[in-house]
C-alpha positions in Angstrom: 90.4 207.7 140.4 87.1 206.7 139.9 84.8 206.8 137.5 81.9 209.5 136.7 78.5 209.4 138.3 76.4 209.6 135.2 72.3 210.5 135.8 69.2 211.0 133.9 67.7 214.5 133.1 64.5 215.0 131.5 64.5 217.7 128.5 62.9 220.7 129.5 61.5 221.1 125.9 60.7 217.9 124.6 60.7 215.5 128.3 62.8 212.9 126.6 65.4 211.6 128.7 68.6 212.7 128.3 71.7 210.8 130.1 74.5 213.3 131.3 78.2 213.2 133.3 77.9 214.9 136.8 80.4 217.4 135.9 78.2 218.0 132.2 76.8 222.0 131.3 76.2 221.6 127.7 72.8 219.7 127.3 72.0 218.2 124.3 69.0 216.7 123.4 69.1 213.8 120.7 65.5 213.8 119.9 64.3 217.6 119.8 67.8 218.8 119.2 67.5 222.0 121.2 71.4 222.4 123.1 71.5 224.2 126.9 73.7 224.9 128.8 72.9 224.0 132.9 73.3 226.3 135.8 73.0 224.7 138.9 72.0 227.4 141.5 72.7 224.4 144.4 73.7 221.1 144.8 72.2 218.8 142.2 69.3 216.6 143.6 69.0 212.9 142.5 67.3 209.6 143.1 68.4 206.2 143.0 66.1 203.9 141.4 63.3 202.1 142.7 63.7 198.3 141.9 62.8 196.1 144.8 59.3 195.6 144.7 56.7 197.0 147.7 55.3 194.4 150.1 53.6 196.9 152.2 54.4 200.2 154.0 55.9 203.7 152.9 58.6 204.5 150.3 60.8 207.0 152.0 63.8 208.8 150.1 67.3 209.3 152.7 69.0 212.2 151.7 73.3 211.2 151.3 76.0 213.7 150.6 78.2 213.8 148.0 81.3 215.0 147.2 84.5 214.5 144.9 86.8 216.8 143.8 90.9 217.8 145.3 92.0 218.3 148.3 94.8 220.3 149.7 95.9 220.5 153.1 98.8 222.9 154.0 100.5 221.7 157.3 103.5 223.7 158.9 106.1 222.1 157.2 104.4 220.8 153.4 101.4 221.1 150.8 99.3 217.4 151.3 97.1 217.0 148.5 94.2 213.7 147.7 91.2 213.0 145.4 88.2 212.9 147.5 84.8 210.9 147.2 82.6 210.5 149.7 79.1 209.8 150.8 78.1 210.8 154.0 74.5 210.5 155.0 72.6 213.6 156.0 69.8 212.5 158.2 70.3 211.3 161.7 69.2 207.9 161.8 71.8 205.5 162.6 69.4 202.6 160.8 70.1 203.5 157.2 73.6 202.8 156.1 76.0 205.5 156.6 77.1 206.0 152.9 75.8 204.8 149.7 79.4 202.7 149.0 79.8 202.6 145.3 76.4 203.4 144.2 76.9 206.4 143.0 79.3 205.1 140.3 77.6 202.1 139.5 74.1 203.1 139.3 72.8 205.5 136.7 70.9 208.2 138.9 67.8 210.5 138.1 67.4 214.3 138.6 65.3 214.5 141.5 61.5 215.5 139.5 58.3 216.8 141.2 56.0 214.0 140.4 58.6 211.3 141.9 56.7 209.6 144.5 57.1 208.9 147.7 58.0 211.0 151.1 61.7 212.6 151.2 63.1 213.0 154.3 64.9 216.5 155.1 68.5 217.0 155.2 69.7 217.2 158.8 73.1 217.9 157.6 73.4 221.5 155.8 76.5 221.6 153.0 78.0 223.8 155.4 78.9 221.2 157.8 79.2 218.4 155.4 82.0 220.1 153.9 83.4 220.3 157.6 83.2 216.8 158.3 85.0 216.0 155.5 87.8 218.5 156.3 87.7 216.6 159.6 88.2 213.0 157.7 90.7 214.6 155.3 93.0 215.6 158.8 93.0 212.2 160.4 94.7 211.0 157.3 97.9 213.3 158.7 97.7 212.0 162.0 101.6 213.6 162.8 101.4 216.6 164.7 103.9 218.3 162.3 101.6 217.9 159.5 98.4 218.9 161.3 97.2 221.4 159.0 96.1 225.1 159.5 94.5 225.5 155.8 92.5 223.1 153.7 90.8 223.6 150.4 88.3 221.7 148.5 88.8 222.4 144.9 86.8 221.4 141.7 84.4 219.5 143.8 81.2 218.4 142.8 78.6 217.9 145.6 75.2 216.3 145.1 72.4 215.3 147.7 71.3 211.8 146.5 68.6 210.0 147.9 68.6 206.6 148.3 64.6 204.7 148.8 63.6 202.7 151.6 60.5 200.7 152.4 59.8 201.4 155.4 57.3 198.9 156.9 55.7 198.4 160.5 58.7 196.3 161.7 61.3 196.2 159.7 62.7 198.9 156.7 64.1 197.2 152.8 66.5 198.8 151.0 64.5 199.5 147.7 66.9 199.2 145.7 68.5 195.6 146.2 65.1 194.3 148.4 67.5 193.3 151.5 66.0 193.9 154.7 68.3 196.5 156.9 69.5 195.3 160.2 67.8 196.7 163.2 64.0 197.9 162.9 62.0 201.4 163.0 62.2 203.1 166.0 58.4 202.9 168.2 56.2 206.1 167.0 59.0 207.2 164.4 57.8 209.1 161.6 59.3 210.5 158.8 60.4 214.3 158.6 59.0 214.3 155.3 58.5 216.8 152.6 57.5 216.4 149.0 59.5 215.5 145.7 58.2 219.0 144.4 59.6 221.2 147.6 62.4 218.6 147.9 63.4 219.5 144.0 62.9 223.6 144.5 66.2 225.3 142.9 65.9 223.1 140.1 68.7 224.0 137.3 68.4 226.7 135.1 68.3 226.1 131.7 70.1 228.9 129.6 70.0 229.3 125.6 73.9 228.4 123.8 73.1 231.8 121.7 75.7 234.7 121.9 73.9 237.4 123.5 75.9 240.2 121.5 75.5 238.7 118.1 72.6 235.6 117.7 75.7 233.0 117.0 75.6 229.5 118.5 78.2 229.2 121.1 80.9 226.7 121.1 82.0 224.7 124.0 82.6 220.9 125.2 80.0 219.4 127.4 82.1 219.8 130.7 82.6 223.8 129.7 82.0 226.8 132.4 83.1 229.0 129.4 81.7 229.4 125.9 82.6 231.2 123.1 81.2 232.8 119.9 83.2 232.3 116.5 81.6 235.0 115.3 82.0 238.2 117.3 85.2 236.6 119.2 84.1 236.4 123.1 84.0 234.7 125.7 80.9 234.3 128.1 80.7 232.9 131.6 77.4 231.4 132.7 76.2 232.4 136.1 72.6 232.7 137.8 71.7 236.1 136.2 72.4 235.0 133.0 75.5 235.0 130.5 78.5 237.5 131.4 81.2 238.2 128.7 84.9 237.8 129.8 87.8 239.9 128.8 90.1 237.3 126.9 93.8 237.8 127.2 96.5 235.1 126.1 100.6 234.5 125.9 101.5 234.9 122.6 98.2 235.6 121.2 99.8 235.3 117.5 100.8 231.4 118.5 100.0 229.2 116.5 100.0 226.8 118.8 98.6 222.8 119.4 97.1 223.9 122.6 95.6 226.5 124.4 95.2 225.9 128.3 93.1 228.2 130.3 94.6 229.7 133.8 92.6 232.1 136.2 95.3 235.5 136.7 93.5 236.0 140.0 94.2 239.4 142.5 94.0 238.6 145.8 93.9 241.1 149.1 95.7 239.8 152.2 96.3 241.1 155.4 99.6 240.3 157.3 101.5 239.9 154.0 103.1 242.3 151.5 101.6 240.7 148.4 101.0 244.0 146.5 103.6 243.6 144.0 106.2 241.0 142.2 109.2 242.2 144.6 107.0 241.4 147.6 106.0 238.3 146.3 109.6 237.4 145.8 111.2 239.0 149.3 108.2 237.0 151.0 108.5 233.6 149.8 112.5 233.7 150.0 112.9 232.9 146.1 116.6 233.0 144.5 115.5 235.2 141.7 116.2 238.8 141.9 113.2 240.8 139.5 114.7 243.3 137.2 113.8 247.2 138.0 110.6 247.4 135.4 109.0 243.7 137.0 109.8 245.0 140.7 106.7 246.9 141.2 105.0 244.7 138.5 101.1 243.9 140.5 101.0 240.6 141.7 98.3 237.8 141.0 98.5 234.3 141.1 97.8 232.4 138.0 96.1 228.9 138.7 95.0 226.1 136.4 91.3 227.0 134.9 90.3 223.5 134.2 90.9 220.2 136.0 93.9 218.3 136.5 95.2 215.8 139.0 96.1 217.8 142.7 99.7 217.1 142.3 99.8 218.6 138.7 97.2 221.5 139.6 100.0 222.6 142.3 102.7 222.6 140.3 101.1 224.4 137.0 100.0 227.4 139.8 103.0 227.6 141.3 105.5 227.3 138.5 102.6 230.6 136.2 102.5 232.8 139.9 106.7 232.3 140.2 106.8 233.5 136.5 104.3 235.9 136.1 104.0 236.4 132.7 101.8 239.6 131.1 99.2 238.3 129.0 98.0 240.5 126.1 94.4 241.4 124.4 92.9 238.6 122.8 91.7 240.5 119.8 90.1 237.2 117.7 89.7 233.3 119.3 92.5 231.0 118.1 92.3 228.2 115.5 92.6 225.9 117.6 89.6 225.4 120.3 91.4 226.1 123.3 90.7 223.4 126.0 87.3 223.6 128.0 87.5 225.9 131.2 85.7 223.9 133.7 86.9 224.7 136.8 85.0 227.8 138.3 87.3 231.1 139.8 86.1 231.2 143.0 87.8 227.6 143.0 90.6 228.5 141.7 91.0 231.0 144.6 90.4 228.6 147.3 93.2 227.0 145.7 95.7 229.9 146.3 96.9 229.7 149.6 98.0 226.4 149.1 99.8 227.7 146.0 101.5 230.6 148.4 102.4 227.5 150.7 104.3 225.2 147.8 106.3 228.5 146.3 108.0 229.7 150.0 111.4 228.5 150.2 111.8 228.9 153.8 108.6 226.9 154.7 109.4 226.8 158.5 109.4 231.0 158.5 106.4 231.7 156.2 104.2 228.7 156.9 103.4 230.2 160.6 102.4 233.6 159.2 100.1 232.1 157.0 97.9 230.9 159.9 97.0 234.7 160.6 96.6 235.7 157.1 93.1 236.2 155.3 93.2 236.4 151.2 90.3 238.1 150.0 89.2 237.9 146.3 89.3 241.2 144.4 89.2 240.2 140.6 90.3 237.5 137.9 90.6 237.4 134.1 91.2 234.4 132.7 94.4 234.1 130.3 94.9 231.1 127.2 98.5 229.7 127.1 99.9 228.4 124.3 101.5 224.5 124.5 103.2 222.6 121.4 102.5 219.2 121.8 105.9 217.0 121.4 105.7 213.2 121.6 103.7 212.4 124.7 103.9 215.6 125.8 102.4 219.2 125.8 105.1 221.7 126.1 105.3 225.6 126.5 108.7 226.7 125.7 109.1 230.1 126.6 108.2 229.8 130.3 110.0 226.6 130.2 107.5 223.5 131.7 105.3 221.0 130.8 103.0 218.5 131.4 101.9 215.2 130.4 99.3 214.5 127.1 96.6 212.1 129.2 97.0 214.5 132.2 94.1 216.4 130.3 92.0 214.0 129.6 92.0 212.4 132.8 91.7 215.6 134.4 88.5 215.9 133.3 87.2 212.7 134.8 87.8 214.2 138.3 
């Protein structure tokens, strides 16, 4: 597991310069005070800094992808799961290196700002089909036929566009970074495909006010937090690119007075090919031992998935163990005392996630697993439910439903 990319943003209020985590929303400046929360509406665009000195010719900015974040792969006979992060560059010119290595943890980058100078050189490379390759690169690592997979999902991912400067001079181009000269030399008549900081910045963040737009109140939330909520009023609002949006806030238990309150996404999903319209489909499909009693047979079916980060392996297990019980949440009529922990992984992530979470539940793997090559989920809603947890030793336990997960799986969750 590595470690976070951090970068430096500049304070929309006051321009002082603020460093954050990648996966940070809340920003908080130290010298004007004023606390935002970011929506990204892409990628995030950053610069590595300049410090080899210019002996001559242009300064030219390479675009890289980046991603890291969990991926699952769901093969015809098991779930594969792995921590991604990975470079790629987006341009094609075989002379600059073909990722950034371990830059992008041990440098401190900048948010990409209009007035940086020099040329940038368009991405080649759309998302789209960076996200591809790395699907491709994810499948070579199961090189046996039986575990070729038919599904993969990318899930809490962060991807960035980071570009890396270059001197590029009449006969040669210098890393600008380190000052070493790159091996090989510009191509005769090759220009650069360039386009300024400003247009390469455009769909800059958007900068929203941690106010509760019901009542005025300042909104709580950790810095890593998708989700905020008022004290005040007692609601929850999700941050999106037209603004704040309140949540409905169910929970188990909501009278617990619990150590812990860990978010899930309850998420309905459509699918063709599949009877997954109630709780006694669900269990006839996947082949489970359980019989459901006559008032949870036609009980509507959703699959409940981790809301915040956690390593794949635990992620898979804390989806399928809520989906096989299917607990009904209630009203959340008033927050708890206790902060509940931050939601920071999105719910059209936690979707993506669900197939895989199908896939680890079916008994009879070798049945199913085929059918779910044909089958298309489609998203229809979510709500997003607290559970309560008791902490015990090094442990954070939820009795009723009967599971439980380690303490510093949390907190190094987070760090993914």
């Amino acid at each position: 597991m590595t470690d976070q990319v951090r970068f430096e943003h500049q304070c929309p209020q006051c321009g002082a310069p603020v460093i954050l985590d990648e996966t940070d929303r809340l920003f908080a400046c130290p010298f004007c005070r004023v606390r935002l929360f970011i929506h990204y509406r892409r990628a995030p665009r950053c610069t590595l800094a300049v410090g080899a000195e210019p002996a001559g010719g242009d300064l030219v900015h390479v675009p890289y992808w980046r991603f890291r974040g969990m991926g699952f792969a769901v093969g015809l006979d098991s779930v594969h799961w792995r921590v991604l992060d990975q470079s790629v560059r987006a341009v094609e010119r075989p002379l600059f290196p073909a990722n950034l290595g371990l830059r992008p943890q041990a440098m401190t980058l900048r948010a990409l700002q209009p007035e940086t100078p020099g040329a940038f050189h368009g991405a080649d490379l759309k998302r789209k089909d960076f996200v591809a390759e790395l699907a491709r690169s994810f499948e070579q690592h199961l090189s046996d036929e039986a575990t070729r997979p038919f599904h993969q999902a990318f899930v809490g991912e962060t991807v960035q566009l980071i570009y890396a400067p270059f001197w590029v001079e009449r006969h040669r181009v210098r890393d600008a970074v380190t000052g070493a000269v790159l091996a090989g030399s510009p191509e005769p008549g090759w220009q650069v495909e360039a386009e300024t900081a400003a247009s390469a910045a455009g769909g800059s963040p958007v900068f929203m006010a941690t106010l509760c737009p019901h009542c005025g109140w300042d909104l709580e939330g950790e810095k890593d937090a998708l989700v905020l909520l008022c004290r005040n009023c007692d609601r929850a609002w999700q941050a999106g690119s037209g603004g704040l949006r309140q949540l409905p806030l169910t929970a188990l238990q909501p009278e617990s007075d619990a150590d812990l309150w860990l978010p899930f996404w309850s998420i309905e999903a459509g699918a063709t090919d599949l009877d997954l319209a109630s709780y006694g489909d669900f269990i006839r499909l996947t082949n489970q031992t359980r019989v459901p009693t006559p008032d949870r047979e036609n009980q509507p079916f959703r699959f409940l998935v981790p809301a915040c980060k956690v390593n794949p392996q635990r992620f898979l297990h804390l989806g399928a163990w809520m989906t096989l019980e299917q607990p009904r949440p209630q009203p959340l009529e008033k927050l708890p005392r206790t902060l509940p922990h931050p939601v920071n992984l999105a719910p059209v992530e936690g979707f993506q996630s669900v197939l895989a979470v199908l896939a680890q539940l079916t008994v009879a793997k070798k049945k199913l697993l085929p059918r779910l090559v044909r089958a298309h989920l489609a998203f229809k809603s979510y709500q997003l439910v607290f559970v309560p947890f008791r902490g015990q030793g090094l442990e954070w336990v939820q009795p009723e439903l009967g599971f439980s997960l380690p303490a510093n799986a949390l907190h190094w969750g987070r760090r993914l």
